[in-house]
N, C-alpha and C positions, 0 to 999 in steps of 0.2 A: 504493500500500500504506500510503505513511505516513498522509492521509488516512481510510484507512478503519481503522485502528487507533486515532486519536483520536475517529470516531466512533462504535468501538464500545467505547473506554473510558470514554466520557463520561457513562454514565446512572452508571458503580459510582463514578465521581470525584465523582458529585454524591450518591448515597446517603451516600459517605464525606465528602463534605464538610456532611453533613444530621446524621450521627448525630452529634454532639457531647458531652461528657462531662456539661455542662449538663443537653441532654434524655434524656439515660441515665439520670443521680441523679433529674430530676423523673418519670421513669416508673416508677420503682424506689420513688422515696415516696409516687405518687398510688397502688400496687398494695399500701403497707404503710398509709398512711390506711382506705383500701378494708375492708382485713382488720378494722384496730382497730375500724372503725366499724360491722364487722357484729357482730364478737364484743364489744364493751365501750361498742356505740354512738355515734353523733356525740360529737366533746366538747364543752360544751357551757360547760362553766366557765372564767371568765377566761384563767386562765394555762396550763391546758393548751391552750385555745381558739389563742391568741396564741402559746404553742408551736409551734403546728401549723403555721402561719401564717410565723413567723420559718426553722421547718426546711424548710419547702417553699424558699423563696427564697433560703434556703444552698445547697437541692441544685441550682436553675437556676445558679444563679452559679456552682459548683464548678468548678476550674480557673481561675479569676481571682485575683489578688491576695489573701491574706490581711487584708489592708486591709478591705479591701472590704465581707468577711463580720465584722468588729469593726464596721464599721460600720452596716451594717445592724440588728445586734444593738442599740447605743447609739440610733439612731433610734428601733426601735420601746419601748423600755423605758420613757420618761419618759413616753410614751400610755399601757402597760400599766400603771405605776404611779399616774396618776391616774384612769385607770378602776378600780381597784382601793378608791381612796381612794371613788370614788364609791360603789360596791357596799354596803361597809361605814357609808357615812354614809346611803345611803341606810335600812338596814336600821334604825336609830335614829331620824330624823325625826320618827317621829308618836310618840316617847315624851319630847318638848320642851316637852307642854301647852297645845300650841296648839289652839284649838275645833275640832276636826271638823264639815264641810261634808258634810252627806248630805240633809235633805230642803231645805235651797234649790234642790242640784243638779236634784235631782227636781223641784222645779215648773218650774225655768225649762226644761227639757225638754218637761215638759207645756204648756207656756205657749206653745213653740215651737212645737211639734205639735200643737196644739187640742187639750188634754187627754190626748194619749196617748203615751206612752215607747217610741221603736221598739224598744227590746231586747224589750220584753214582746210587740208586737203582730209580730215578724221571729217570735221562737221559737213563738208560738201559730200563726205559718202553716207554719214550716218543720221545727220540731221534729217528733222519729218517735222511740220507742222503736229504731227499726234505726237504723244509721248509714245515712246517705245520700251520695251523689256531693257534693252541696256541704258535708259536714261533713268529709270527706278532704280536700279542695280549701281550708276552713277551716284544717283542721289544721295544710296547708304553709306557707300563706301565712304564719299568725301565728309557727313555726318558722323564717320564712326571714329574721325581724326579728333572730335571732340569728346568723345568717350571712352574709347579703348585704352587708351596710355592712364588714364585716369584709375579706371578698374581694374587694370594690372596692376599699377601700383597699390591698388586698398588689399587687391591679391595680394600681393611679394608681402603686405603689411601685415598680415594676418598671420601667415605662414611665417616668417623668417624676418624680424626685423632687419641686421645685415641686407640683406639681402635687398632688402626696400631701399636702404642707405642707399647702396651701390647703384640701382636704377634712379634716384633721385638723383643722386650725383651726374649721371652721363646727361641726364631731362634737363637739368638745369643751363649743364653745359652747353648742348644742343642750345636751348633757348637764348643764351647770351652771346650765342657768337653770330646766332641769325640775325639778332638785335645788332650785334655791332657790325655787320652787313648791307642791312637797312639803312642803318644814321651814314656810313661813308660811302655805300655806292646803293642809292634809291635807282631799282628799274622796275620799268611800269610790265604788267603783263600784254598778252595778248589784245585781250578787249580793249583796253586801255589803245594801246599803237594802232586797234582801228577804227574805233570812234572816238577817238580825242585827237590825235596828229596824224592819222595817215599814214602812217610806217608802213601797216599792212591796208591795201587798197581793198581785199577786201572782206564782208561784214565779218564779223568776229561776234559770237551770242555766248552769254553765261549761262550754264547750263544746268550746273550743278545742283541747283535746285526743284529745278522743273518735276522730277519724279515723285516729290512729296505731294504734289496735290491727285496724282494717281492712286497713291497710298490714304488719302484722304488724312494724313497729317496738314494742314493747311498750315497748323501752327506753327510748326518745324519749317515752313519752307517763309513764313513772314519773320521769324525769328533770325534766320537766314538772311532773307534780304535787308533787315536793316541791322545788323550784325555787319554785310558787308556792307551798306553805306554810312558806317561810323567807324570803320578800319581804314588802315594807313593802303590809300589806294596803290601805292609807287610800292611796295614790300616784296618784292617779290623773288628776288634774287637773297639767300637761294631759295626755298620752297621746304616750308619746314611743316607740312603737310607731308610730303614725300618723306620728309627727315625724318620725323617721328613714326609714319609706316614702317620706315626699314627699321628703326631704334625698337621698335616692339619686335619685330622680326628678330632682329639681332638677339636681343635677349632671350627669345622664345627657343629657339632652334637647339639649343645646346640641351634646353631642359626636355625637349621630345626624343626620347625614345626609342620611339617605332617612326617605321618612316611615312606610314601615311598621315602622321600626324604633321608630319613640314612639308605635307603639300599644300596645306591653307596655308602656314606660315610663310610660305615663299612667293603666293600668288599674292599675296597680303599688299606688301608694296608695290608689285606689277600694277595689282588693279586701281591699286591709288594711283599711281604716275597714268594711265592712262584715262582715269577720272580727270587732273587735272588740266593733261593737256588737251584733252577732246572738251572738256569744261569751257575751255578759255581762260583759264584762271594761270597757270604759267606754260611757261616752253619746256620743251626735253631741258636744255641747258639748266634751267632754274633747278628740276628734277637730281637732274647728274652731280649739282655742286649739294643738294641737296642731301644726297649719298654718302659725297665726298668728307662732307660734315659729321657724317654721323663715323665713318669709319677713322677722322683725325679724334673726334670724342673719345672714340672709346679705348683708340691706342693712350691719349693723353690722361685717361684716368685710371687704365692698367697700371700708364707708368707711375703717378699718383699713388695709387694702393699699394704695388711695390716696393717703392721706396719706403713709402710708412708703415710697411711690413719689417723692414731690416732697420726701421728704426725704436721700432719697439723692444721693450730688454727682455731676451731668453729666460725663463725662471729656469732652473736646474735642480732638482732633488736630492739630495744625499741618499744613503744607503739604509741614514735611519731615518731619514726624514717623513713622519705621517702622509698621502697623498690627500690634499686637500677634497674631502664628501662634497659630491655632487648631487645638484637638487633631486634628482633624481632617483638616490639613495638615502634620502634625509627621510627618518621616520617618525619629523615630528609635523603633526598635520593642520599648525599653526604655517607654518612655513610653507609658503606658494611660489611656485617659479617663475622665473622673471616672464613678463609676456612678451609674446611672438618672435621666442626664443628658445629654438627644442631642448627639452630635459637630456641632463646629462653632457651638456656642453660645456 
């Protein structure tokens, strides 16, 4: 009897030991995201963006130390305030005086491509009056520049603080060296060179939005439009849409595994670069330096980390010396391990 009463209370002991307060609060706030973002839309702006972001990861945590949730607030903050600082510095750049680059961009384009600018010669094959399957398919990709790098990192934050460090680190980087791109050489994209000067004769249409009101998001795609009519028009060199595609890629690919798991990973950036330039929003060139940023990133913060690896002091143990208890052998049930930091480290 006693047997068969342990195993038939063992499925509700494990249901009960599945539900926890944690995934209760995160089912409770992925069902009030859900709501907000049918009636008020993704959020899409900084700080509510990063609100979202920081309350989702209070609700998993919930039931742990107060500690815990101060600290996670204190982490993400000093990120949200220099992205903040960027946004706003961004929006000023090209009012510095520095020459605007628009028809060099355009020849060496042309130069590249025997005379011809694929924005122009993608939209002459692909554009339609109706929206099409690749212009929905557009519309996400270039949407998910605003979201993806974002929910990686609340990922890497949950799992592995390190490990978050290290992708905030490269995000950053990436973002200030686009910024310092911007303020000394402002070039204007596509659309720009052909309804504002004429570089390219001719029409040139933004695109990238247009798939949102097929999806019946109208909101995402007004959010969108004046999102782009209060951004620094001339930014565009390099293309940190593209950057931040391959920057998630990049990170991505080491931690997959299996291989069909980096075939999304690797179409990942493809599909962005050809969202943008079929968009109108930059050239291959924009794309390529765009790349080229994220691969000088990540060498310069390897070298970053190694260095401040070999400068960190070696501990050495003696023969009698006790090996300092890991949390994860500590038997006193006061004592909690540090968060989003695996036991045993």
């Amino acid at each position: 009897m006693t047997d068969e009463a342990e195993v038939a209370a063992a499925p509700g002991d494990r249901w009960r030991g599945w539900v926890t307060p944690g995934r209760v609060c995160l089912a409770v706030y992925l069902g009030v995201l859900l709501v907000y973002s049918a009636v008020e839309g993704i959020p899409m702006d900084r700080v509510g963006q990063t609100g979202w972001i920081i309350a989702g990861m209070i609700a998993i945590k919930i039931g742990r130390p107060w500690r815990q949730h101060v600290r996670t607030f204190l982490d993400w903050l000093p990120l949200l305030a220099a992205l903040i600082i960027y946004d706003h510095t961004r929006g000023i750049a090209d009012t510095l005086g520095m020459p605007l680059r628009v028809g060099g961009v355009v020849d060496i384009e042309r130069w590249l491509f025997g005379g011809t600018v694929p924005t122009v010669w993608l939209q002459e094959q692909l554009f339609q009056p109706t929206v099409r399957w690749w212009d929905v398919g557009a519309a996400v990709v270039y949407f998910s520049h605003f979201v993806v790098p974002w929910v990686l990192a609340a990922v890497f934050y949950m799992r592995s603080r390190p490990r978050w460090v290290s992708y905030i680190r490269r995000v950053l980087l990436l973002t200030y060296a686009g910024l310092l791109t911007y303020v000394l050489l402002p070039a204007a994209p596509p659309w720009y060179a052909s309804a504002r000067t004429g570089d390219i004769a001719e029409p040139v249409y933004r695109l990238v939005g247009r798939g949102w009101n097929e999806l019946g998001l109208r909101s995402a795609h007004a959010w969108l439009s004046d999102a782009q009519g209060g951004a620094n028009e001339v930014a565009a060199l390099p293309s940190l849409h593209a950057g931040f595609a391959m920057l998630v890629a990049v990170t991505l690919w080491p931690l997959a595994k299996r291989w069909w798991l980096r075939l999304p990973i690797a179409a990942y950036p493809l599909a962005m670069a050809f969202t943008l330039v079929y968009g109108g929003e930059h050239y291959v060139v924009d794309v390529l330096l765009g790349w080229l940023y994220v691969a000088a990133v990540v060498v310069v913060a390897q070298l970053w980390e190694r260095w401040r690896e070999r400068r960190q002091p070696v501990v050495t143990l003696s023969a009698g010396t006790p090996a300092p208890v890991e949390p994860a052998m500590r038997t006193d049930p006061d004592i909690a391990t540090e968060p989003n930091e695996p036991a045993g480290r």
